[in-house]
SETOR-798729 format. One record per residue: x, y, z of N, C-alpha, C in turn. Coordinates in steps of 0.001 Angstrom, whole numbers, padded with zeros to 6 digits, always signed. Layout:
XYZXYZXYZ
...
END
This chain:
-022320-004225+012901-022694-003503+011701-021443-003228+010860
-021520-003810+009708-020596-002969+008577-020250-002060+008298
-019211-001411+008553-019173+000269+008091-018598+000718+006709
-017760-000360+006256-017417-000736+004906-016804-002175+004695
-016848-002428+003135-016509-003835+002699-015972-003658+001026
-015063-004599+000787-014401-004566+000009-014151-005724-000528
-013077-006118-001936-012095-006908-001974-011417-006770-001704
-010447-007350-001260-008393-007571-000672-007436-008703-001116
-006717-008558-001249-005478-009362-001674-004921-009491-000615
-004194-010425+000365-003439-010411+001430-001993-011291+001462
-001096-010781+002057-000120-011931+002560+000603-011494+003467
+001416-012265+004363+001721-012416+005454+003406-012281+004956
+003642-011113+005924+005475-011640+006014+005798-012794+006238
+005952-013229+006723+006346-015031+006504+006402-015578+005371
+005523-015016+004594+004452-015952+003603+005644-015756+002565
+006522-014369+002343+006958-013843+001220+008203-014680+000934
+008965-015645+001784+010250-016408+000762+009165-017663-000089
+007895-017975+000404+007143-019070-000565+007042-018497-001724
+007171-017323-001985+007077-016759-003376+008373-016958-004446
+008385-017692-005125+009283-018417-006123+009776-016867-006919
+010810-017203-007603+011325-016016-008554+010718-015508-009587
+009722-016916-010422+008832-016423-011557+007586-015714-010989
+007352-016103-009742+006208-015109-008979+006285-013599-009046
+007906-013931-008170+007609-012473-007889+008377-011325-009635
+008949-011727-010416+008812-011246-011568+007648-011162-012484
+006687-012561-012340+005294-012055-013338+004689-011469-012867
+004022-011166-011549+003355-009669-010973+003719-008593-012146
+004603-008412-012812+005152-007335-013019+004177-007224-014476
+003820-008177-014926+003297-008103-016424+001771-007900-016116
+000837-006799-017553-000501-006694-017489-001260-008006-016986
-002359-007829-015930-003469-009141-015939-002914-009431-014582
-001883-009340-014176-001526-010161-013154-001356-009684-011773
-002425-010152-010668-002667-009856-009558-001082-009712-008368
-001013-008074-007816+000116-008584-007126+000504-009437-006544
+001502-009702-005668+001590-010694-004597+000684-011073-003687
+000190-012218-003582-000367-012572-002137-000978-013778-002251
-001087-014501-001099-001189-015948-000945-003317-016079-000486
-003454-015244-000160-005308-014884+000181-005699-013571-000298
-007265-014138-000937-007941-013417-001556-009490-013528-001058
-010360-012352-001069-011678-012671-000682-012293-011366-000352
-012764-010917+001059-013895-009697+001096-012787-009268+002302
-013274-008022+002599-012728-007273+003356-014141-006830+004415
-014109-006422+005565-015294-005799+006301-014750-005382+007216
-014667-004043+007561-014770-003292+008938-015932-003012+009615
-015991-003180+010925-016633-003029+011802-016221-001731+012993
-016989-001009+013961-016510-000678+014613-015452-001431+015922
-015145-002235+015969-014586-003060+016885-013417-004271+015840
-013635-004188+014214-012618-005258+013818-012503-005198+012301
-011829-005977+012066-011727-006299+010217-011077-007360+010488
-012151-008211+009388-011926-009149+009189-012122-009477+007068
-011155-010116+007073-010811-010488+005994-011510-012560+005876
-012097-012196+004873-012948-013340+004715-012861-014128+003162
-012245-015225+003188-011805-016213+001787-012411-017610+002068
-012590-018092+000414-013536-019178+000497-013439-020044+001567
-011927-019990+002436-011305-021181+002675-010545-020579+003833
-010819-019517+004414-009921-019167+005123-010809-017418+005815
-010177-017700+006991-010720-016348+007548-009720-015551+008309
-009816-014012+008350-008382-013667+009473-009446-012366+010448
-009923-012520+011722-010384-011282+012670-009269-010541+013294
-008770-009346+013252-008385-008608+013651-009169-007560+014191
-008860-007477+015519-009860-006789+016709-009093-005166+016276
-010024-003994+016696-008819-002831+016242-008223-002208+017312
-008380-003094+018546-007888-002965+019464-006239-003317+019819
-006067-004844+018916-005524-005341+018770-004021-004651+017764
-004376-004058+016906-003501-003534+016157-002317-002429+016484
-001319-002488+016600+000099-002161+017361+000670-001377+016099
+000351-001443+014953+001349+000036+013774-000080-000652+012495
+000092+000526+012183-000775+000639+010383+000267+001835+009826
+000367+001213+008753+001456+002251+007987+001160+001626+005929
+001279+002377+005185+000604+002581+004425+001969+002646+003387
+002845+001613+002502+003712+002135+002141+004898+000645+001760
+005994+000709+001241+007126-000413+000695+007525-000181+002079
+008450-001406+002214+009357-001707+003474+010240-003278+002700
+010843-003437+003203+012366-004440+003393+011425-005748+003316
+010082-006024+003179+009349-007063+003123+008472-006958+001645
+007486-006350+001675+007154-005764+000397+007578-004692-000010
+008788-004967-001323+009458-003941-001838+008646-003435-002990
+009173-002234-003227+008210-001240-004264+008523-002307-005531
+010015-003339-005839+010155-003732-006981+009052-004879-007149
+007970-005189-006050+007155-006349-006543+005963-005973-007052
+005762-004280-007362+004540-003522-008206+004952-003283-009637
+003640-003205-010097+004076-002755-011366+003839-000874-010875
+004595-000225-011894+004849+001304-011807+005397+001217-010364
+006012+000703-009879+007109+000986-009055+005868+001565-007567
+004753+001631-007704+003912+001935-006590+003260+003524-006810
+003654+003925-007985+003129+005397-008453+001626+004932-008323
+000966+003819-008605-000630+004158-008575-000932+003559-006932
-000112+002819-006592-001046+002316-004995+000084+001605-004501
-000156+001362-002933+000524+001008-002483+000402+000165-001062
+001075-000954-000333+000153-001811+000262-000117-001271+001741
-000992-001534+002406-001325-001393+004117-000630-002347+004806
+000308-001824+005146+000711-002651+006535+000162-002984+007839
-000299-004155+008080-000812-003555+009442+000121-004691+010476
+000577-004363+011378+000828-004984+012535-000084-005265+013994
+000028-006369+014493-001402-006538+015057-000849-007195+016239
-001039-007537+017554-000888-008818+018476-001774-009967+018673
-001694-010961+018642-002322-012588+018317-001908-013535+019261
-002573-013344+020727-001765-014150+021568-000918-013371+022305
+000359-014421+022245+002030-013726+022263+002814-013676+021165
+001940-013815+020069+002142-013457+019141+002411-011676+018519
+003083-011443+016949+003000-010040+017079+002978-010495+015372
+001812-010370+014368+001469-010812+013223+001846-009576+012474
+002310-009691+010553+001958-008267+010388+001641-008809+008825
+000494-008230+007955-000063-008601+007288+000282-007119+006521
-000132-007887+005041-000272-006736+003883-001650-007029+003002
-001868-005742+002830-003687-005862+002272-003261-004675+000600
-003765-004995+000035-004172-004784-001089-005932-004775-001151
-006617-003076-001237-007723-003770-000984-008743-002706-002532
-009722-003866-002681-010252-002973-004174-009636-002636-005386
-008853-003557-005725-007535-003603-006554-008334-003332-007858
-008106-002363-009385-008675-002281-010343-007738-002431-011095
-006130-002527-011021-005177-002902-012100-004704-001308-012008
-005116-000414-011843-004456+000803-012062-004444+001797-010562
-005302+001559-009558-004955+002225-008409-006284+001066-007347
-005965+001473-006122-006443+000119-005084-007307+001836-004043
-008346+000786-003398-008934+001873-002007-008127+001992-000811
-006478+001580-001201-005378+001530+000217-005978+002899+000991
-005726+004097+000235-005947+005324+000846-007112+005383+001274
-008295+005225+000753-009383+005187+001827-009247+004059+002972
-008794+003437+002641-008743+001814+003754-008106+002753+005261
-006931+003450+004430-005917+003451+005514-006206+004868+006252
-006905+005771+005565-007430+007083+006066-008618+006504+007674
-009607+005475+006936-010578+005137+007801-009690+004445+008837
-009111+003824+008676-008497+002678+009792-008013+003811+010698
-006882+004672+010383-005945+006036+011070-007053+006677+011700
-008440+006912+011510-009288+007862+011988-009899+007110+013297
-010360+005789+012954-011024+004936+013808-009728+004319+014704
-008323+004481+015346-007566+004054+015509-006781+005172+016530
-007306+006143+016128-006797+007679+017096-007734+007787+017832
END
C-alpha cells in the first residue's frame, strides 16, 4: 500500500563530475530544473521507496537505509541552488546495496520556489526511528 507519492528529481554522487560547467551554472537561471540525471514518481511504502522513471527504476528497502539527512554537503553544494537553498533543500539518503554503500539525492515535488523535502524527510525520520 502507498502511504505517499510524489514527483522527484534524483542523482547519485557519482553521477555529479558528469555534470559539465554550463550545467551546473544554468540550474541557476528561472525555468531550470536543479541538478539531476533521473526524473519520475516517488512512492513510499511501509517497507520501501521506490523511485520510478520512464526508463529506469531505484527500490530502496527502509531497512536498508544507513543515514537520511536533509541538507548541502561537499557533494551537493548549496552553490548548485538557486537562493542559495533559502527555499528547499536536497534529502540525502544513504542506503546499503549488496556490498555496496549507495547515497542518492532526491528533490521531491519541486514547484520552482520550495520542494516536499521537509515532509519527505519528516515522514522518512518518523518511519525510520
Amino acid at each position: 500500500m502507498v502511504l505517499q507519492s510524489g514527483t522527484v528529481l534524483w542523482v547519485f554522487d557519482y553521477e555529479f563530475p558528469e555534470f559539465t560547467l554550463l550545467e551546473k551554472i544554468g540550474m541557476l537561471f528561472s525555468g531550470v530544473n536543479p541538478l539531476h540525471k533521473h526524473s519520475g514518481t516517488v512512492y513510499l511504502t511501509q517497507d520501501q521507496l521506490r523511485l520510478a522513471a520512464q526508463d529506469d527504476e531505484l527500490i530502496i528497502p527502509l531497512r536498508d537505509i544507513t543515514q537520511l539527512y536533509m541538507g548541502f554537503d561537499e557533494i551537493y553544494k548549496v552553490t548548485y541552488v538557486k537562493s542559495m537553498g533559502t527555499f528547499w533543500q536536497p534529502v540525502r539518503i544513504v542506503y546499503d546495496q549488496g556490498n555496496e554503500t549507495k547515497t542518492v539525492y532526491l528533490v521531491i515535488d519541486l514547484n520552482y520556489l520550495s520542494s516536499g523535502n521537509n515532509q519527505w524527510f519528516g515522514m522518512l525520520k518518523e518511519m525510520l526511528s
